[in-house]
One Martini backbone bead per residue (centre of mass of N, CA, C, O) as a GRO file, in nm:
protein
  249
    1UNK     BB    1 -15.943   6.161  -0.305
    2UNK     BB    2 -15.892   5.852  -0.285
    3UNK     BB    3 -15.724   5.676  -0.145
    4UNK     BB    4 -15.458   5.436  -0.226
    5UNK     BB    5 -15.440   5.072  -0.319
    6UNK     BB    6 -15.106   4.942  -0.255
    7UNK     BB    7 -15.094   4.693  -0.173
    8UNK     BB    8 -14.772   4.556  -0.236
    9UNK     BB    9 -14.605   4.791  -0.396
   10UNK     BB   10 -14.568   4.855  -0.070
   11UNK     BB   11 -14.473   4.989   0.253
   12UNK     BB   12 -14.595   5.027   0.544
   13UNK     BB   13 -14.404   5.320   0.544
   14UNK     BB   14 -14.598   5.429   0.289
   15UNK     BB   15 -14.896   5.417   0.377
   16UNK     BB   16 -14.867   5.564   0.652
   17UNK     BB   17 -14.758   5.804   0.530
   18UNK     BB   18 -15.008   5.867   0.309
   19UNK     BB   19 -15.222   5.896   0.549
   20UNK     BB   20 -15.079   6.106   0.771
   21UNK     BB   21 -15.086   6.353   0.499
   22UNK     BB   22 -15.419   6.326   0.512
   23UNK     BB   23 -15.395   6.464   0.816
   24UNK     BB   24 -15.284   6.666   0.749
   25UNK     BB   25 -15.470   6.806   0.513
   26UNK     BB   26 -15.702   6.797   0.716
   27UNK     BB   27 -15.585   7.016   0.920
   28UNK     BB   28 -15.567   7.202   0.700
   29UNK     BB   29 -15.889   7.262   0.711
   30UNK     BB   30 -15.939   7.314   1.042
   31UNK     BB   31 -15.820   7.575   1.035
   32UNK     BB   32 -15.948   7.743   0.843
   33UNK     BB   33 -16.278   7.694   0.972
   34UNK     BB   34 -16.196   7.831   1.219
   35UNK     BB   35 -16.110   8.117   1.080
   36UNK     BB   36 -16.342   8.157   0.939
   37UNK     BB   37 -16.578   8.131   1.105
   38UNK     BB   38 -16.485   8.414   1.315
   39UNK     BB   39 -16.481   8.612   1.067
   40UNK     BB   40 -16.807   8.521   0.985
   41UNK     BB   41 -16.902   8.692   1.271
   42UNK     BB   42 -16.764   8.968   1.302
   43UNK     BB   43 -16.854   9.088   1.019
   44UNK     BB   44 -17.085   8.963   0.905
   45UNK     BB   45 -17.051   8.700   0.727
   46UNK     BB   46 -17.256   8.487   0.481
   47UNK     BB   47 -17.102   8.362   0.312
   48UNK     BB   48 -16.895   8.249   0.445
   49UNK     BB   49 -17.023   8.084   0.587
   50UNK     BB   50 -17.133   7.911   0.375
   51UNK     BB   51 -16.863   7.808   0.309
   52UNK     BB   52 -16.789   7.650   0.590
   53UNK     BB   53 -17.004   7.510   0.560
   54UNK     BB   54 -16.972   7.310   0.272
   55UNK     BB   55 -16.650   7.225   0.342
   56UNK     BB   56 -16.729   6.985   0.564
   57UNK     BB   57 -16.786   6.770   0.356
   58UNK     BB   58 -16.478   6.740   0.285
   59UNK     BB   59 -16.367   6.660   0.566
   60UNK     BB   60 -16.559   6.382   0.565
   61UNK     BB   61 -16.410   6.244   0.330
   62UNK     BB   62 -16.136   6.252   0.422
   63UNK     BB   63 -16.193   6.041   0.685
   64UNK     BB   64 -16.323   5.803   0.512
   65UNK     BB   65 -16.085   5.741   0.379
   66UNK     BB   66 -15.893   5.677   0.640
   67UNK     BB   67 -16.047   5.462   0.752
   68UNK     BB   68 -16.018   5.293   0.542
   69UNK     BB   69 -15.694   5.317   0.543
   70UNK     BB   70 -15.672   5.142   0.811
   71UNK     BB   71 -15.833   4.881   0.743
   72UNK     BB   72 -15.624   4.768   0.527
   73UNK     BB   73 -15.382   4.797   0.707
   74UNK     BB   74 -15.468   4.603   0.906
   75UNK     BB   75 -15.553   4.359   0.756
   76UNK     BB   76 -15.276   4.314   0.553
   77UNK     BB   77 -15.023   4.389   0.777
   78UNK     BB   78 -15.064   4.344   1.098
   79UNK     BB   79 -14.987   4.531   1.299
   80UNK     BB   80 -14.734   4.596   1.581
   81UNK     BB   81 -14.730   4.770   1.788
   82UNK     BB   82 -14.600   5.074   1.709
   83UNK     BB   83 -14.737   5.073   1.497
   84UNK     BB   84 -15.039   5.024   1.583
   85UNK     BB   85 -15.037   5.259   1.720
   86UNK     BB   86 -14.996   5.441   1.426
   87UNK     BB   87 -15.298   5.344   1.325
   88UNK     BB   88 -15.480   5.414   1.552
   89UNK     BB   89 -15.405   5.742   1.576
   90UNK     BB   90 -15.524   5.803   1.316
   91UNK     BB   91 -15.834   5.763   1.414
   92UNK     BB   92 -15.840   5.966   1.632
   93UNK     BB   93 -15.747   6.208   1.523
   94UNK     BB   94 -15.949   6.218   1.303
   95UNK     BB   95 -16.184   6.242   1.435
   96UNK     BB   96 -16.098   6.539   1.610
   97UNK     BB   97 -16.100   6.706   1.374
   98UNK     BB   98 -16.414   6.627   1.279
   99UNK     BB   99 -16.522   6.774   1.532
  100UNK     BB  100 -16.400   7.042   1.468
  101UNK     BB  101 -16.542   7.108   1.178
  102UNK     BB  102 -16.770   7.098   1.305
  103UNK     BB  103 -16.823   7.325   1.499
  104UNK     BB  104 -16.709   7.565   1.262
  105UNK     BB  105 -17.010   7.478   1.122
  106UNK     BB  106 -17.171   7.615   1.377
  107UNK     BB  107 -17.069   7.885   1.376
  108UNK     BB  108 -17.166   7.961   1.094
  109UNK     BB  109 -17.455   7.936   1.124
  110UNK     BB  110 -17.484   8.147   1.423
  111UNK     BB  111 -17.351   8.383   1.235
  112UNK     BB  112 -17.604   8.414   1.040
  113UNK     BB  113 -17.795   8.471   1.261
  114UNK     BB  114 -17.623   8.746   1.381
  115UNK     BB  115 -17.666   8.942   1.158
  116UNK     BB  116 -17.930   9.076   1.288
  117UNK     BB  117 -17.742   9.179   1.523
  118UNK     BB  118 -17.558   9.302   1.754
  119UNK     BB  119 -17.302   9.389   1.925
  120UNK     BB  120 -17.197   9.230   2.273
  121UNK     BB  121 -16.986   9.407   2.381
  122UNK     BB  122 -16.686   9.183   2.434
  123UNK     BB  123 -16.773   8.884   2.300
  124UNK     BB  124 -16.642   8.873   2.029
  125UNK     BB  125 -16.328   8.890   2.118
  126UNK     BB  126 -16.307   8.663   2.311
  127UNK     BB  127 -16.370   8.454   2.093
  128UNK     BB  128 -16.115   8.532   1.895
  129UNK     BB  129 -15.900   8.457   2.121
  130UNK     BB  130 -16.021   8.159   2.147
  131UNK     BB  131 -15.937   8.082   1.844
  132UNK     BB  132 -15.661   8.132   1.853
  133UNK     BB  133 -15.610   7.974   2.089
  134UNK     BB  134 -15.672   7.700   1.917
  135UNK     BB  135 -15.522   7.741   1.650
  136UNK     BB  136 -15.254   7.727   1.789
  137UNK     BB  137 -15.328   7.426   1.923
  138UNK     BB  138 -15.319   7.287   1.625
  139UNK     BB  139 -15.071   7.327   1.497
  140UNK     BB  140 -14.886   7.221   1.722
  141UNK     BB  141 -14.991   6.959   1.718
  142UNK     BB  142 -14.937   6.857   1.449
  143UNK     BB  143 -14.649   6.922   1.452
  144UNK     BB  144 -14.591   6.678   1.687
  145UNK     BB  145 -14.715   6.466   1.464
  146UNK     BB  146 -14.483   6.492   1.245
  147UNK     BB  147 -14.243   6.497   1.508
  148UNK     BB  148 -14.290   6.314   1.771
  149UNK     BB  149 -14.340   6.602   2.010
  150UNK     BB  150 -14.398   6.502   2.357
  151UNK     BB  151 -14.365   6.825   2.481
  152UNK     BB  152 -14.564   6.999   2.262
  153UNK     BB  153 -14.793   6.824   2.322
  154UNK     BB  154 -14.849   6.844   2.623
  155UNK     BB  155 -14.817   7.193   2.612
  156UNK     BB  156 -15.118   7.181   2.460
  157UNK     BB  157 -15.276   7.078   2.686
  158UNK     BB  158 -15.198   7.295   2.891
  159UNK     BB  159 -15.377   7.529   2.732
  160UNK     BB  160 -15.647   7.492   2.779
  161UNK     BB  161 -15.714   7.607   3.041
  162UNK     BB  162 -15.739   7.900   2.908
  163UNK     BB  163 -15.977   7.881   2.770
  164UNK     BB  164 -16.179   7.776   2.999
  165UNK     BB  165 -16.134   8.052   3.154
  166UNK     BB  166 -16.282   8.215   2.932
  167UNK     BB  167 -16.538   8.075   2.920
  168UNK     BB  168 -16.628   8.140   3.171
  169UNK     BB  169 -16.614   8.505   3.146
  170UNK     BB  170 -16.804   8.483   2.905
  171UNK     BB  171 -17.064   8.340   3.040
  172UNK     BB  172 -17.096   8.553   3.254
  173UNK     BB  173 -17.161   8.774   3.060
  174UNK     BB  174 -17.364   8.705   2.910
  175UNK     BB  175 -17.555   8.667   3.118
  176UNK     BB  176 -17.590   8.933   3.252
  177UNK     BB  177 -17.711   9.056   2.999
  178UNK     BB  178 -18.000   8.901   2.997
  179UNK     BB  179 -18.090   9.002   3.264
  180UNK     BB  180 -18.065   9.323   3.183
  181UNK     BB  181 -18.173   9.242   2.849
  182UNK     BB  182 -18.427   9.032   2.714
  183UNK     BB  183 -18.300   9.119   2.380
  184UNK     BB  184 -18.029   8.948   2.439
  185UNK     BB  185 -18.111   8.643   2.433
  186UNK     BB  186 -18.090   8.569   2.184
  187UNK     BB  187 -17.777   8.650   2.106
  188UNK     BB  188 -17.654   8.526   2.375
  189UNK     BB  189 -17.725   8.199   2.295
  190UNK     BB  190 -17.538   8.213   2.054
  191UNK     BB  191 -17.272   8.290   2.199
  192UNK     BB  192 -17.273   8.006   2.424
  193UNK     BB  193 -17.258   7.826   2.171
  194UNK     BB  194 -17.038   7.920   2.084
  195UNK     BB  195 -16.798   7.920   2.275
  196UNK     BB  196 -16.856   7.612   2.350
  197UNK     BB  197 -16.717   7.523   2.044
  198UNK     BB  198 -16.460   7.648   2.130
  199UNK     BB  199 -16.405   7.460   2.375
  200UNK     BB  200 -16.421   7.212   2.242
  201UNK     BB  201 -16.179   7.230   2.033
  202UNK     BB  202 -15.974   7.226   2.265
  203UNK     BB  203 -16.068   6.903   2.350
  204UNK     BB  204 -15.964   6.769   2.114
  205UNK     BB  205 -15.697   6.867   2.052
  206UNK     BB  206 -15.578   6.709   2.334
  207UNK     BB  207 -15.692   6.447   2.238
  208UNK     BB  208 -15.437   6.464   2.036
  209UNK     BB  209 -15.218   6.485   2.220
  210UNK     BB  210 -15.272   6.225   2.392
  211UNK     BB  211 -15.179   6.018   2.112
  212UNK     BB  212 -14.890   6.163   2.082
  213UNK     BB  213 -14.788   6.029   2.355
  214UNK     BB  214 -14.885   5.714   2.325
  215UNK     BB  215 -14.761   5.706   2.039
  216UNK     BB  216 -14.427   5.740   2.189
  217UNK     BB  217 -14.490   5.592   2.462
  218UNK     BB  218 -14.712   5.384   2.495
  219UNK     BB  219 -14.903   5.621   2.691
  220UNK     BB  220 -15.120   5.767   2.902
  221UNK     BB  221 -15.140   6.019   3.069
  222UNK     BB  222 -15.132   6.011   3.421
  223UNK     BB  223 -15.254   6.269   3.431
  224UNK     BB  224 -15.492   6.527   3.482
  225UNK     BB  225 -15.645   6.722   3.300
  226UNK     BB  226 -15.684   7.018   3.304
  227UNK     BB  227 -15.984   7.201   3.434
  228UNK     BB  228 -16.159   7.525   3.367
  229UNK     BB  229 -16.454   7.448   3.351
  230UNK     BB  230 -16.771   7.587   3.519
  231UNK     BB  231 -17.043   7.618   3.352
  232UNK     BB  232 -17.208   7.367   3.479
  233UNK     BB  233 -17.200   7.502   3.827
  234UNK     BB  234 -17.343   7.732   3.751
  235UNK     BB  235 -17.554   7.932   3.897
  236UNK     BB  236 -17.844   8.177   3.905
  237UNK     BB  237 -17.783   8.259   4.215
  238UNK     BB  238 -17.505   8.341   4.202
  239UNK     BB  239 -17.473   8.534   3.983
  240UNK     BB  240 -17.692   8.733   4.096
  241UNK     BB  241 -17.489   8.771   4.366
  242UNK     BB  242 -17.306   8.967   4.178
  243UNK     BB  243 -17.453   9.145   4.045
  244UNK     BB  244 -17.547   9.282   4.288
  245UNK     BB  245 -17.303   9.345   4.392
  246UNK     BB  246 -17.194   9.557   4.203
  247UNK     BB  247 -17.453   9.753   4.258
  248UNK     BB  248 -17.339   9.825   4.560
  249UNK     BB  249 -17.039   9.975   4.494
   0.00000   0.00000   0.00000
C-alpha cells in the first residue's frame, strides 16, 4: 500500500519516521529473498524459487512508493542540513535494497535451472557460507540506520572483504571443474554468476552502511574500503599453471 500523503496535518520527523518504517519493512523483505533464494539452490526447490522470483515485485513496488514520499518531502518541507540528509539517505538506501532483492531474485532463477545438474564439489556450501555472511551484515546494516549506529555501519563495511576473499576461491575452484571435465561448464557457469550476485549483494550492503556514516557524521568515510575481489585480474593462464602446479606435487 502506497505511503500516506500527510503532509500538513503531521510533523517533518513524523512523515520522516513513516518513509524510514517502509525501508525497515523493505529490509525484512530483503533479508527474506537472500535467504530463501539459496534455500532453493541447495535443496533444488524450484518453487520455492519461483516463489523469491514473484516476490520481487513487491519489493520494487515499495520503493517506488518511497521514493514518491521522499519526493513529497522534499518539495513541500525542504528540509535542510541534517534533516536533508536524512531524506537523501532514505533514497539510496533504498536504491540499494532493491538492487540487491534483483540480485535474489537472479539467483533464484539460476537455481531453478541447476536443479537439473548435480551439486558440483563443494560449491553449494561456499554460496551458503557467503550468502549467510551477507544476510549477517544486512541485518547489521538495517540495525546501525535504525539507531544511527556509525561504528556498527563501519565495521559492516569492513567485513565485505571476508565476502570477497570467499568469492576468490570459490571462482577459481569452479574454473578448475571446467577445465577439468567440459561437462561441468553449464553448471560451473551459472554457479560463477551466482556467487558473483552474492559478492555484488555485499557490495550494495556497504553501501547502505557508506549512507549511514554520511548521514551521521556528515561525511562519507575518508578511507578507501577495502577490496578483496581480484576475480577481474585472474588470467586463465595463471590459473593453468596453478592447476598443473596441484598436478606435479
Amino acid at each position: 500500500m502506497p505511503l500516506q500523503n500527510t503532509t500538513g496535518f503531521t510533523t517533518f520527523d513524523e512523515e520522516l519516521e513513516q518513509i524510514e518504517s517502509a525501508v525497515a519493512q523493505m529490509g525484512g523483505m530483503v533479508e527474506g529473498q537472500i535467504h530463501d533464494s539459496i534455500i532453493a539452490l541447495i535443496d533444488r526447490d524450484t518453487e520455492l524459487a519461483e516463489k523469491v522470483r514473484a516476490r520481487d515485485k513487491g519489493i520494487d513496488r515499495l520503493e517506488f512508493d518511497i521514493d514518491e514520499a521522499v519526493v513529497r518531502i522534499l518539495a513541500q518541507r525542504q528540509p535542510q542540513s541534517q534533516d536533508l540528509r536524512a531524506v537523501v539517505s532514505v533514497l539510496k538506501i533504498a536504491a540499494n535494497l532493491e538492487r540487491i532483492g534483483d540480485y535474489a531474485k537472479n539467483i533464484a532463477k539460476r537455481s531453478s535451472v541447476l536443479g537439473e545438474f548435480r551439486h558440483i564439489g563443494s560449491s553449494t556450501n561456499i554460496v551458503k557460507r557467503m550468502s549467510g555472511m551477507v544476510e549477517a551484515m544486512l541485518k547489521d546494516v538495517l540495525d546501525a540506520y535504525s539507531a544511527r549506529d556509525i561504528a556498527l555501519a563501519d565495521d559492516v563495511r569492513e567485513r565485505d572483504e571476508e565476502v570477497d576473499q570467499m568469492h576468490n576461491t570459490l571462482f577459481r575452484e569452479l574454473l578448475t571443474y571446467m577445465m577439468e571435465n567440459p561437462r561441468n561448464i553449464t553448471p560451473c557457469m551459472h554457479l560463477l554468476f551466482i556467487a558473483k550476485n552474492v559478492e555484488r549483494m555485499g557490495d550494495h550492503v556497504t553501501g547502505i552502511a557508506e549512507q549511514i556514516h554520511y548521514l551521521v557524521s556528515g561525511v562519507l568515510p575518508d578511507d578507501e574500503r577495502p577490496k578483496g575481489d581480484v576475480t577481474s585480474l585472474t588470467s586463465l593462464e595463471s590459473l593453468t599453471d596453478d592447476v598443473q602446479g596441484v598436478d606435479q606435487t
